[in-house]
C-alpha positions as CSV (number, residue, x, y, z in Angstrom):
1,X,-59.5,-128.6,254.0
2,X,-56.0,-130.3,254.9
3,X,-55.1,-133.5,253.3
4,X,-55.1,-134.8,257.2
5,X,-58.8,-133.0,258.0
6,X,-59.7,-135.0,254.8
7,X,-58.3,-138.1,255.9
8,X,-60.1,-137.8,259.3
9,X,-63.6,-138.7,257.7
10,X,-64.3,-142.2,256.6
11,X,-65.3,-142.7,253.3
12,X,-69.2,-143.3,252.5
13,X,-70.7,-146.5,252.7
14,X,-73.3,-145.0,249.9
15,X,-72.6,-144.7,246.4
16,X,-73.7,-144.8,242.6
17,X,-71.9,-146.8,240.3
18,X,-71.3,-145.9,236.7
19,X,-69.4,-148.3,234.7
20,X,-68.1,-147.7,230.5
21,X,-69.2,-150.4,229.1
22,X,-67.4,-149.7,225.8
23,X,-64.4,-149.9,227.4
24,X,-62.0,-153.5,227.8
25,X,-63.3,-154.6,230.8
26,X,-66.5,-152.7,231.8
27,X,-69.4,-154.9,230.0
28,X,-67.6,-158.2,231.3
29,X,-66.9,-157.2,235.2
30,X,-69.9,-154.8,235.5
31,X,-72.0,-157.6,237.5
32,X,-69.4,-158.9,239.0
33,X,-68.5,-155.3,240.4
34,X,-72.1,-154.8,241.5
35,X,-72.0,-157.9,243.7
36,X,-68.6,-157.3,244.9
37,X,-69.5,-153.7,246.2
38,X,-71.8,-155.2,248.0
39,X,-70.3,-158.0,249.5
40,X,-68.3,-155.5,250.6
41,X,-70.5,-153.3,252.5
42,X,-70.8,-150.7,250.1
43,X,-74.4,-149.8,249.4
44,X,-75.2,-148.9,245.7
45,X,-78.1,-146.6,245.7
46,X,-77.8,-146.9,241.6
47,X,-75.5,-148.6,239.0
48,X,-75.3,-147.7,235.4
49,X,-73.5,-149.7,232.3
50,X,-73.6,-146.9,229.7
51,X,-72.7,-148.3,226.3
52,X,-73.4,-144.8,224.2
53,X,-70.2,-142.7,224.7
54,X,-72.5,-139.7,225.3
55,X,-74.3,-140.6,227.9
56,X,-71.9,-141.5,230.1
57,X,-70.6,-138.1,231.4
58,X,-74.0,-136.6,231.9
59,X,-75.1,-139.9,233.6
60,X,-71.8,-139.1,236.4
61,X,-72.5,-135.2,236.1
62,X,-76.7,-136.7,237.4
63,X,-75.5,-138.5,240.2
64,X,-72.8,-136.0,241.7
65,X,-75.2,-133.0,241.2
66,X,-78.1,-135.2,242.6
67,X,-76.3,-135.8,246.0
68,X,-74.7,-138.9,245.8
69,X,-71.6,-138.9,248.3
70,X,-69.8,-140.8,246.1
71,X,-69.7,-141.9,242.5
72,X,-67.7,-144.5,241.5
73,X,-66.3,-144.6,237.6
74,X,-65.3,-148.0,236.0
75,X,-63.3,-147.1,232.7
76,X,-59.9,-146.3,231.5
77,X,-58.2,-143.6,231.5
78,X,-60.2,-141.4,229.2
79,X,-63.2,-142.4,230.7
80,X,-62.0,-141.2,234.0
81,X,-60.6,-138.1,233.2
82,X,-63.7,-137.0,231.4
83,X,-65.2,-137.9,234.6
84,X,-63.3,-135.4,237.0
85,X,-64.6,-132.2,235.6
86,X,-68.4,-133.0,237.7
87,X,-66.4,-133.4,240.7
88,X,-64.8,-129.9,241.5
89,X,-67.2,-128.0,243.4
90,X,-69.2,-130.4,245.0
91,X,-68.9,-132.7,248.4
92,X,-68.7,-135.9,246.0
93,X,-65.5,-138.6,246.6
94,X,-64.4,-139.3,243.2
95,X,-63.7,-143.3,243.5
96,X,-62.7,-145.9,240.2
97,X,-62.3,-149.1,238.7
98,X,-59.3,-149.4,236.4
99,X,-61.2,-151.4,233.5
100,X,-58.8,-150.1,230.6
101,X,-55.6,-150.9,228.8
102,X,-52.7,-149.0,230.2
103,X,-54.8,-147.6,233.6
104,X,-51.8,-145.1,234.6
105,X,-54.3,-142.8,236.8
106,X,-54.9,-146.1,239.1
107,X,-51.3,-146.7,238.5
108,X,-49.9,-143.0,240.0
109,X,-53.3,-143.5,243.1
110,X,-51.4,-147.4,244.1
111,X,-54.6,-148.3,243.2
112,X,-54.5,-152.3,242.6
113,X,-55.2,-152.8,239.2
114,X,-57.5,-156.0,239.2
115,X,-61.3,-155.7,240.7
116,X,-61.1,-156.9,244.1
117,X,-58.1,-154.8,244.8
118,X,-60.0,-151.6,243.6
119,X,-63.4,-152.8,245.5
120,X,-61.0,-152.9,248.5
121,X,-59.8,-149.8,248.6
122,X,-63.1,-148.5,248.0
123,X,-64.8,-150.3,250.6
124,X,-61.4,-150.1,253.4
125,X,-59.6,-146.9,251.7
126,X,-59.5,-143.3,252.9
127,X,-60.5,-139.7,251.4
128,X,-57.4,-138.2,249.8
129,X,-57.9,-134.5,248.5
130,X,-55.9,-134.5,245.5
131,X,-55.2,-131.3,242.3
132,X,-55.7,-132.0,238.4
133,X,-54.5,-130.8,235.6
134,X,-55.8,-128.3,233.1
135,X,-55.4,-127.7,229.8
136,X,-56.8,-124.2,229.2
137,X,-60.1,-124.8,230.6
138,X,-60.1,-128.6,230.8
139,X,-59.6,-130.4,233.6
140,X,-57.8,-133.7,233.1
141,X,-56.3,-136.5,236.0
142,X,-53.2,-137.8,235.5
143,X,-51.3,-136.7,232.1
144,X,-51.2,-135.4,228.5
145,X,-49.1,-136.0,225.7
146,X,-47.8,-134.2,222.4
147,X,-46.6,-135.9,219.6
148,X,-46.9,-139.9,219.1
149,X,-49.1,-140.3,222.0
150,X,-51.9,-138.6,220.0
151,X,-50.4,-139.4,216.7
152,X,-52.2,-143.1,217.6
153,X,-54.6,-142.1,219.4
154,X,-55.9,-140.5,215.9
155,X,-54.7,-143.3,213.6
156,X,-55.8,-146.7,215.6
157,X,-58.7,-148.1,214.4
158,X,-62.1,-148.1,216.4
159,X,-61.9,-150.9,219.0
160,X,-58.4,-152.2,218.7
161,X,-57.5,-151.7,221.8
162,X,-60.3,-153.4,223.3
163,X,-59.6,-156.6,221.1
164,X,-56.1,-156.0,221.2
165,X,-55.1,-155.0,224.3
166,X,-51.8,-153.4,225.8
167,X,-49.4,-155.6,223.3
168,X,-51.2,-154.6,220.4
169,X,-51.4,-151.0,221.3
170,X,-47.6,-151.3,221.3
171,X,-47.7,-153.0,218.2
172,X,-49.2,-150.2,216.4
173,X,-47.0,-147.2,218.3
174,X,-44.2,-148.7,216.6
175,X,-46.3,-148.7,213.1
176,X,-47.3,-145.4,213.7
177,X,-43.3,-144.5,214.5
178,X,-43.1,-144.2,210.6
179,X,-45.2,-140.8,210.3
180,X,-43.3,-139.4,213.4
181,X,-41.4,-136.3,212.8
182,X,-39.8,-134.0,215.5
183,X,-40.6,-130.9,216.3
184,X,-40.0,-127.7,217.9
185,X,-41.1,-127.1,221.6
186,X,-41.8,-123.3,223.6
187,X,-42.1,-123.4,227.0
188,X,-43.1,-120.4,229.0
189,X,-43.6,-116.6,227.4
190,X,-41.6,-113.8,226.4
191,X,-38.0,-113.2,227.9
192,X,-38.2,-116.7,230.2
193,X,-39.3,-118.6,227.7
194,X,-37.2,-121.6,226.1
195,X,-37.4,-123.2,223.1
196,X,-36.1,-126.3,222.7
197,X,-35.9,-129.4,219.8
198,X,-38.3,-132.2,221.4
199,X,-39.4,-135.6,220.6
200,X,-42.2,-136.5,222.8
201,X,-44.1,-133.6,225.7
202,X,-45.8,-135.3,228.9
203,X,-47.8,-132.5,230.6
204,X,-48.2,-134.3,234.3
205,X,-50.1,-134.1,237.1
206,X,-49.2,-137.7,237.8
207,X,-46.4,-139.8,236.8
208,X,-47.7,-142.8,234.7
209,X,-48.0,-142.5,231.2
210,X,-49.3,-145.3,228.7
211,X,-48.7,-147.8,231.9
212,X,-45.2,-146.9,232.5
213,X,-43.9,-144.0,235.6
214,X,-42.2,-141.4,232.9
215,X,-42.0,-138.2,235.1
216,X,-40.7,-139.4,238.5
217,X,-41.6,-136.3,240.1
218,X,-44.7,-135.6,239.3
219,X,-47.2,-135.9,242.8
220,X,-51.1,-135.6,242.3
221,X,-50.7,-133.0,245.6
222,X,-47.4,-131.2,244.6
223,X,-49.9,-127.7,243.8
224,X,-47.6,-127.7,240.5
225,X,-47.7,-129.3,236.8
226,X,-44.7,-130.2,235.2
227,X,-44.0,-129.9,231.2
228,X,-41.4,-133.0,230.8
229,X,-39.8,-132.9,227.1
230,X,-37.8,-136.2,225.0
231,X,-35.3,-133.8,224.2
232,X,-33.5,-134.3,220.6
233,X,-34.5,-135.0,216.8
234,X,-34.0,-139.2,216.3
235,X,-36.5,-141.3,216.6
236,X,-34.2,-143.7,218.0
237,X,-33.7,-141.7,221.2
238,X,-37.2,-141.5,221.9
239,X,-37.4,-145.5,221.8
240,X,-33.7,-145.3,224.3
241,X,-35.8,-142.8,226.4
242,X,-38.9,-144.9,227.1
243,X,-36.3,-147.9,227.1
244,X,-34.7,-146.8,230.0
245,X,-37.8,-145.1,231.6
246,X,-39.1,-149.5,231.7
247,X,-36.3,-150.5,233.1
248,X,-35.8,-147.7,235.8
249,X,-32.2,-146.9,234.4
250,X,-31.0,-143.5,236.1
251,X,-29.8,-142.9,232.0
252,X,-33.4,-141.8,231.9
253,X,-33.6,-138.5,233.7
254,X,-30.5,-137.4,231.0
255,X,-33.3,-138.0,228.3
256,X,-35.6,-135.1,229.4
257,X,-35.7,-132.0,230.4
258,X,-38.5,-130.5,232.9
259,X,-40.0,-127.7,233.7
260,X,-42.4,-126.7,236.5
261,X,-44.5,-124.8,237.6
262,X,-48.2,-123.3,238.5
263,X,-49.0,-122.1,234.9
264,X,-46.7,-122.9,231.9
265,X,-47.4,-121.7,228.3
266,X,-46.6,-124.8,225.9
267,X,-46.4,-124.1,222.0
268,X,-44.9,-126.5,219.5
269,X,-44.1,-125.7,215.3
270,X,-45.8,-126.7,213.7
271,X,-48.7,-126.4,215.8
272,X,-49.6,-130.5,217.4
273,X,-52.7,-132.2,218.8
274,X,-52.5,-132.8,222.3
275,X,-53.9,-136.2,224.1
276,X,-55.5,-135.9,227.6
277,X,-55.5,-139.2,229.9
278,X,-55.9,-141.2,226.1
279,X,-58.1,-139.0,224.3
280,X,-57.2,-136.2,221.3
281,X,-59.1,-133.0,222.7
282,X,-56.6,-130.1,222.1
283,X,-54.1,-128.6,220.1
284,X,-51.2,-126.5,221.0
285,X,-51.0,-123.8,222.0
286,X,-52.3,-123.8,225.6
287,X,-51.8,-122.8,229.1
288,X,-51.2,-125.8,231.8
289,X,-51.6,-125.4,234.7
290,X,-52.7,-126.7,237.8
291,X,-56.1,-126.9,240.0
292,X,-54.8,-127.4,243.4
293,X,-56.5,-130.0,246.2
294,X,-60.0,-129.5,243.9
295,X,-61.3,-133.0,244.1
296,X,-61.7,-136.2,247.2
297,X,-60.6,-139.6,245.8
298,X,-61.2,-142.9,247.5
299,X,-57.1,-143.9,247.5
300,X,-55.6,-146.3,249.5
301,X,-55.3,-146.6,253.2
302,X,-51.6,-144.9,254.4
303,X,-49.6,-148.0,255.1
């Protein structure tokens, strides 16, 4: 089905809800969702606040395989991209709440960021087909990330960046920065492949990453992936990289280099964990690629 044939339906008034409520926001607005939903016509046939981690995916994976038309996720980034796998296959809209730190999956969807912007374009929004991103077998939304990404992702301590929120998960990159070495990168396999000196990988299927739009071209329905290196060995760099990335400087696209494609074989030496949408779940070397038009999203309506 066309982006337009999908367009053409409305989304369902129906829905379950399932919020994280581990995560910043999701034990504070989870009522407050509930009644907003609602108010806003949209008829929750169940809503869940799952504090144990591991019952929140098979609590989604209940509601998508038990019909629901669509499941709406409250977390952050993790939270939703762990969520996307129950989707593919199934007649479900995939539609979220942004209750984390950074948020870049709402971020790359122009999904407002505060709850009665997201209600809204749950309630008023349309059906959007969209691709993910794999790594090996894994789907994952918006982005991964090799090297300092992960690197605190391993190293912050449980709950700090629910207490602390966006500064003081900035606060401890640059602690972390210490550890950092560079690396080596290989991209692609035997005579095409390239091998380059890297500082930082983003493996997108969208463009935000940690809150800030890092691969410019990156497009949730491009039927590609793109491998986007911080070419270079000084830490420095990588800080004037992500500097001019903030400030939208065009400097920035002479940090990088890119590569795309359908299927693109990443190795690194020494061998590095990788991050998906927040969380540590794989180590190099992998295959990315990209799922093409697999899942419907509640987005927002074309202006």
């Amino acid at each position: 089905m066309t982006n337009i044939e999908t367009a053409s339906r409305p989304l369902p008034r129906s829905a379950v809800l399932v919020v994280n409520a581990r995560s910043r926001k999701g034990r504070k607005l989870f009522r407050r969702a509930v009644e907003g939903l609602r108010a806003a016509g949209v008829d929750l046939t169940a809503a869940h606040a799952v504090r144990r981690p591991k019952l929140f995916g098979p609590t989604i994976r209940e509601a998508v395989e038990g019909g629901a038309p669509m499941v709406i996720v409250g977390g952050g980034d993790g939270s939703l991209s762990s969520s996307v796998d129950f989707f593919v296959g199934h007649d479900c809209v995939f539609a979220l709440l942004p209750l984390g730190t950074a948020n870049s999956f709402a971020r790359t969807m122009g999904i407002p960021l505060d709850l009665e912007g997201a209600i809204g374009v749950i309630a008023g929004g349309r059906r959007r087909r969209i691709d993910l991103g794999m790594i090996d077998g894994d789907y994952f939304a918006n982005c991964a990330a090799i090297g300092l990404s992960p690197l605190i992702a391993e190293s912050v301590p449980h709950g700090f960046k629910a207490w602390a929120g966006r500064v003081g998960y900035l606060t401890w990159a640059l602690l972390v920065l210490f550890r950092f070495r560079p690396f080596r990168l290989t991209v692609g396999e035997g005579e095409t492949a390239e091998t380059i000196d890297a500082l930082e990988v983003r493996i997108a299927n969208g463009g935000f990453h940690g809150g800030t739009e890092l691969v410019d071209d990156a497009r949730v329905d491009s039927g590609e992936i793109i491998v986007q290196a911080v070419v270079g060995r000084t830490l420095p760099y990588l800080g004037w990289s992500w500097l001019t990335s903030l400030l939208r400087l065009p400097a920035r696209r002479q940090t990088t280099r890119e590569f795309h494609g359908r299927a693109l074989r990443v190795a690194t030496d020494p061998p590095l964990s990788i991050s998906i949408d927040g969380e540590v779940l794989a180590k190099t070397p992998v295959t990315a690629r990209v799922a093409e038009s697999v899942i419907e999203i509640a987005a927002p309506a074309a202006p």
